[in-house]
N, C-alpha and C positions, 0 to 999 in steps of 0.2 A: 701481284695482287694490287689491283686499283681501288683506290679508296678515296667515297666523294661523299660531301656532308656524313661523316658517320660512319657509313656501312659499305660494304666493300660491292662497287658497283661491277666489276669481272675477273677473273682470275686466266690470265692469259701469257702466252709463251713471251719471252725477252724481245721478240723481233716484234710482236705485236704492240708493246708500249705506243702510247699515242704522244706525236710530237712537243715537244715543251712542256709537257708533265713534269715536275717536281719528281728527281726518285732519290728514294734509300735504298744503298745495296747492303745487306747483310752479311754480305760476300756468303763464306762458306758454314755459320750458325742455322741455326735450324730454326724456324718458326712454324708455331705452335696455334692453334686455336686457343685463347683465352679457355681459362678452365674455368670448372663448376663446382663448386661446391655446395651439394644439394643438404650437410649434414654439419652444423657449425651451430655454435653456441656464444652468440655473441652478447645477449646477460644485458641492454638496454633495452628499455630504462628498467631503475628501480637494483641493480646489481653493477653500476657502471665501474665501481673499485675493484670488481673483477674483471673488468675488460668491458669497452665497450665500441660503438660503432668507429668510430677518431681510429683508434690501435687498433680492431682487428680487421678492417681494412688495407691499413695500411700494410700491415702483415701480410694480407691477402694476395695484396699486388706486386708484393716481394716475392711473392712465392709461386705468381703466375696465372692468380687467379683475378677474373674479372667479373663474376657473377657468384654469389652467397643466397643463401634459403636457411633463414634463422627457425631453429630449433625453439616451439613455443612454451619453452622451462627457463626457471633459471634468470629472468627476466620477472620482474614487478610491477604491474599484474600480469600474471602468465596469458599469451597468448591464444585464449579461448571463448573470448567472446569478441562481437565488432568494434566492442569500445575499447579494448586491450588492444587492436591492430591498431587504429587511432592514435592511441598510446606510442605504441612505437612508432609509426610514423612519423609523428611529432618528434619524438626522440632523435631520428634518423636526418632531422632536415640538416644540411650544411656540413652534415660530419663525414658522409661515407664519399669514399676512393673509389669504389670499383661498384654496382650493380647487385641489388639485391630483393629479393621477399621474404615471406615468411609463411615457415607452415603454419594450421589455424591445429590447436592442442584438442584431444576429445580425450575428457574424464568423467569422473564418475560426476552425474548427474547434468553434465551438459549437452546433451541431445539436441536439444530443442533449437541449439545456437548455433546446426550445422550449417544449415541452410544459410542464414546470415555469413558467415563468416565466408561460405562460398561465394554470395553476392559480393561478398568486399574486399573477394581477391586472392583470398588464399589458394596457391597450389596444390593442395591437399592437406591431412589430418597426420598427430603424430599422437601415439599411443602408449603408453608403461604396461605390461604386466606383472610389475612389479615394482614397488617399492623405488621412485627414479633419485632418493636423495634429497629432493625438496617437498617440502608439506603444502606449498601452496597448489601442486603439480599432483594429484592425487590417480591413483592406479585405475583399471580397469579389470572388471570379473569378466567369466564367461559370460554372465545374463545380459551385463552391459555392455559387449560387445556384440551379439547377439540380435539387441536393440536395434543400435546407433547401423552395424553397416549394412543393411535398407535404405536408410538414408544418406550414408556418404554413396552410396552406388548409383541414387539418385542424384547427387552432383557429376556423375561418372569422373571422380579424382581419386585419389589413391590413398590408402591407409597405408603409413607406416608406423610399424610394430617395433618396441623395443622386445624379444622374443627372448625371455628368461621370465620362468614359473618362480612364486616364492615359497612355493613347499619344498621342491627341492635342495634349494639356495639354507633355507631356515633350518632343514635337518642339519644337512652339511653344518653351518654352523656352531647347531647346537653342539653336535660330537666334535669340536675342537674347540669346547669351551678354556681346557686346559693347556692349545698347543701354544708352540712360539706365536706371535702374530709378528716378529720383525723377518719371521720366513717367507720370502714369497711362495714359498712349496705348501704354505697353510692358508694365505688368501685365496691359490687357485685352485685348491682343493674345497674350499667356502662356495666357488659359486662353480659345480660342476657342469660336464656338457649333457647333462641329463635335466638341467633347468632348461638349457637353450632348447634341445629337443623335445622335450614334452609341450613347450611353449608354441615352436613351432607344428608341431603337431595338430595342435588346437587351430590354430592361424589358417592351415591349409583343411581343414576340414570346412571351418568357418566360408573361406574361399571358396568352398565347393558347394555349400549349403545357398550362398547369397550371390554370388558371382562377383561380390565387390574387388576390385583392384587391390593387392598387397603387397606390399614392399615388408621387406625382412632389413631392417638398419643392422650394422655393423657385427657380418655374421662374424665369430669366431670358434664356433667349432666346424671342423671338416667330415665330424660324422652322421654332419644334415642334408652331404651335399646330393647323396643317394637317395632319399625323400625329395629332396628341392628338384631333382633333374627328372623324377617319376611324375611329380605334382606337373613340371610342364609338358611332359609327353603327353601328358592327358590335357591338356590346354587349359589348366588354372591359369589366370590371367595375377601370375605371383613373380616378383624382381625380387633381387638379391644384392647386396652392396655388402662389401668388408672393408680394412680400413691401410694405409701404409704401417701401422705399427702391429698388425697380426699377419703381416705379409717379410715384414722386416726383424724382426724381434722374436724370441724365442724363451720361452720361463725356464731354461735350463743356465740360460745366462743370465738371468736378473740377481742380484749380490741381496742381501738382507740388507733391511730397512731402507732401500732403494723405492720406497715409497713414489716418486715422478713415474714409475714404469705401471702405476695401477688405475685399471679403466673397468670396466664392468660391459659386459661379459670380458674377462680377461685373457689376457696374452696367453696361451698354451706353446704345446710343444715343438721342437723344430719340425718332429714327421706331421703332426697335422699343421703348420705354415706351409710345406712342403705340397698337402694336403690340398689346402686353399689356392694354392697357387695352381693345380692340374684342375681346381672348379673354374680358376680366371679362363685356362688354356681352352676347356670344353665350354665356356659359355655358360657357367650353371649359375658363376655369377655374373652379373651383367655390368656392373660400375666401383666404381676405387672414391670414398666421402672420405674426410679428413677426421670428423667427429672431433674437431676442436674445440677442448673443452676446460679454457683456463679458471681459475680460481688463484687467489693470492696465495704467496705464498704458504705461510703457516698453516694453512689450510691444508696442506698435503703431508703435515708434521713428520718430515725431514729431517729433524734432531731426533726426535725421539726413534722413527721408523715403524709405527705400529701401522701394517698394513690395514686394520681392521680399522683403526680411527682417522685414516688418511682422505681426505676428497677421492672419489674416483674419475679422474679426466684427466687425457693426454693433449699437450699441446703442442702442434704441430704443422701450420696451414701455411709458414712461413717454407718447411722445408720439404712436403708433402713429394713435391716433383721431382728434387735429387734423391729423396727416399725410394720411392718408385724407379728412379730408372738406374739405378743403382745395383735394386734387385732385378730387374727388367729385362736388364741388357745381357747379364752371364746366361739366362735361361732360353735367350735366343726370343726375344721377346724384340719388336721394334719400336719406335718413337709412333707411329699409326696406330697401335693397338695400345697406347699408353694414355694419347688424345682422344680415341675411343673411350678407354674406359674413364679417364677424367675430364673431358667434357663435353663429348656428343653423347652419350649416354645419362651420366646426370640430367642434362640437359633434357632431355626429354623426360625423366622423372617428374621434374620439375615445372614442366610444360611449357619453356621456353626454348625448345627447338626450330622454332618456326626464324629466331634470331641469333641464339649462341649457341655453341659449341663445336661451328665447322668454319671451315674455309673456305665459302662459296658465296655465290652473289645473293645481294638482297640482305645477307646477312650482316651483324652488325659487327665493324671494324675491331674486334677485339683477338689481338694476337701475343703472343708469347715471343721474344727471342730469346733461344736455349743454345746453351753451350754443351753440346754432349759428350767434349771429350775433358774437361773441366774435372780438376781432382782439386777436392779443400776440405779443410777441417772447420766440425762447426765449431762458432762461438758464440755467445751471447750476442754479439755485435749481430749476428746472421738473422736474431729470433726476430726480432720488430713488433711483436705482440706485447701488452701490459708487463707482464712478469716475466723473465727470464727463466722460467721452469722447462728443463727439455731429458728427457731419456735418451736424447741423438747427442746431449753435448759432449763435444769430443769425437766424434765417428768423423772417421773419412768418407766423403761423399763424391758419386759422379754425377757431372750434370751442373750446369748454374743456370739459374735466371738473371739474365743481362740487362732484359726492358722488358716492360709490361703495356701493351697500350689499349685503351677504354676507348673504343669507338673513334678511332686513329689518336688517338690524344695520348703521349707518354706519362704514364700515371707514377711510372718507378724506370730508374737508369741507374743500375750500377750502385746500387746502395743510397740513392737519393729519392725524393719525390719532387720530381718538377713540375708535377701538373696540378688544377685545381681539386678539390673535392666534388667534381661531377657525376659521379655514382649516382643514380636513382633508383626508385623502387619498379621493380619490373612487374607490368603488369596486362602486356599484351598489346597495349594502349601505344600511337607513337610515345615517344619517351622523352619525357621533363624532368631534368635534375630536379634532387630534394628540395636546393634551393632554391628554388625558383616559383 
């Protein structure tokens, strides 16, 4: 791989090296295309005590990733209008490691601002049907989806859906007013796979009514997958994405008041992971996000264990890639279809294919060096995000990230950061650090 100003100018056999080049031999480690993380919640500005650009960066590039697309929640003021990207722009100058944007948020009563927010760069829209956890971040009905995607299909960008109904979710609840809530057998029974399916339901009908683009964020039930593979035989123009911890994890092993292991739509059982994993095999879903989602600690109350009053978000962007190839590798799965699904695929959700997520020319220098025969236990010491909150601490993992490099430039080696903060906002455009 030849790599000049940036970007990798050819990818060519050992005997073709041109003389007096500069090389690194990796020897026998694998290199990876710099991954993507199209689903990340990195909470600057306005939420920075829960994590912000500084720590989940740097996390990011621990974990192999060189390109991020910020989740417009969760963040003060949420990302929905052009002054709110501003906003975090500004927020983002000098701080970020690795390569990022942001989706533009559509809620209720912001139509008007899609247009805008298209002009100022957003790679598409992100949606709640439900209830997302924060009041500033407010839900969408059928009418007002109905609305709006006319007008994002006139951007031709993409809608992604949080795809859970809250009529479902709300019965459920109600009838286990009196259960445990430190069971997780009574949180995953609160948000059933009859919220996710009715939800998406709506989603692909919608799709079919308007033609707009839809992404389905972080599927986890496996009994949509039979709808989602129908919806494309018919050529809805519909993606799908799930996440390492509904690929990895199972609610048959979560212990009570293990509180760290609660995300919404939730962890289910080992046959639909099981499930999920034969939609990755068939293609039904198309990409693996991280849906990193920290908050402080207390915030996930952890003494107490009450799944009902716990934050919902798993953190995980740190160890995303041992996660994956972990599960990956016993099922006969290769390190090609794992760079597939984590960063040429994002990658092009995100509309920055044209530069990341592959190993070819013209593209930009961002690669991964992975260790795939690598056996360790995590620790704290491994997470490199704000809080040390993890569902993996403790797990044996295969796979390590050894170096991470941002457009030839070593961002992360071996538990260090030797390189500058030159991450910038991606946005088509040749590319100018934050700070700059």
């Amino acid at each position: 791989m030849l790599v000049e100003d940036g970007q990798i100018s050819d990818v060519v056999p050992q005997d073709q090296i041109p003389a007096a080049v500069p090389v690194t031999d990796f020897a026998d480690l694998a290199i990876l295309p710099g991954l993507v993380d199209s689903h990340i919640h990195i909470n600057e500005p306005g939420r920075t005590e829960w994590e912000g650009f500084r720590a989940a960066t740097r996390a990011a590039a621990a974990g192999g990733y060189t390109m991020l697309v910020d989740m417009p929640l969760n963040c003060v003021p949420p990302t929905t209008t052009a002054d709110a990207l501003q906003a975090k722009r500004k927020a983002a100058q000098g701080q970020s490691l690795v390569d990022w944007s942001a989706w533009g948020g559509l809620v209720s009563g912001n139509a008007h601002h899609i247009s805008a927010l298209a002009s100022a760069g957003v790679p598409g829209f992100k949606c709640f049907l439900i209830h997302p956890g924060i009041d500033e971040f407010t839900s969408v009905n059928e009418s007002e989806l109905r609305a709006a995607l006319p007008l994002i299909k006139e951007t031709g960008l993409p809608l992604l859906a949080h795809a859970e109904l809250a009529g479902p979710v709300d019965a459920a609840t109600r009838a286990l007013a009196n259960a445990d809530w430190r069971s997780y057998q009574t949180f995953l029974k609160s948000r059933p796979d009859e919220a996710e399916l009715a939800a998406i339901d709506l989603l692909l009908a919608l799709c079919q009514e308007t033609g707009c683009r839809i992404h389905i964020v972080h599927l986890s039930t496996a009994l949509a997958i039979g709808r989602l593979r129908e919806a494309r035989r018919r050529g809805l123009p519909v993606t799908v994405e799930t996440c390492p911890h509904y690929l990895h994890l199972a609610a048959e092993e979560i212990p009570s008041g293990a509180t760290q292991f609660k995300c919404a739509p939730p962890i289910r059982s080992r046959e639909n992971r099981e499930a999920l994993w034969q939609g990755l095999r068939d293609g039904v879903i198309d990409l693996i996000a991280t849906d990193h989602s920290p908050c402080p600690p207390e915030m996930k109350q952890m003494e107490g264990g009450d799944f009902r009053a716990a934050w919902g978000g798993i953190s995980g962007i740190s160890l995303a890639l041992p996660v994956m190839w972990t599960e990956a590798r016993h099922r006969g799965f290769t390190l090609t279809d794992v760079a597939r699904w984590m960063a040429e695929a994002p990658a092009r959700l995100a509309g920055c294919q044209e530069r990341k997520g592959r190993l070819a020319r013209s593209f930009d220098a961002d690669f991964v060096v992975f260790d795939p025969d690598a056996q360790w236990i995590v620790g704290e010491a491994q997470l490199f995000y704000r809080h040390p909150v993890s569902p993996y601490l403790g797990e044996r993992l295969n796979g390590k990230v050894l170096m991470t490099y941002l457009r030839g430039h070593c961002e992360f080696k071996e538990g260090a950061f030797p390189g500058q903060h030159c991450g910038g906002e991606y946005t088509g455009k040749p590319f100018a650090p934050d700070h700059n």
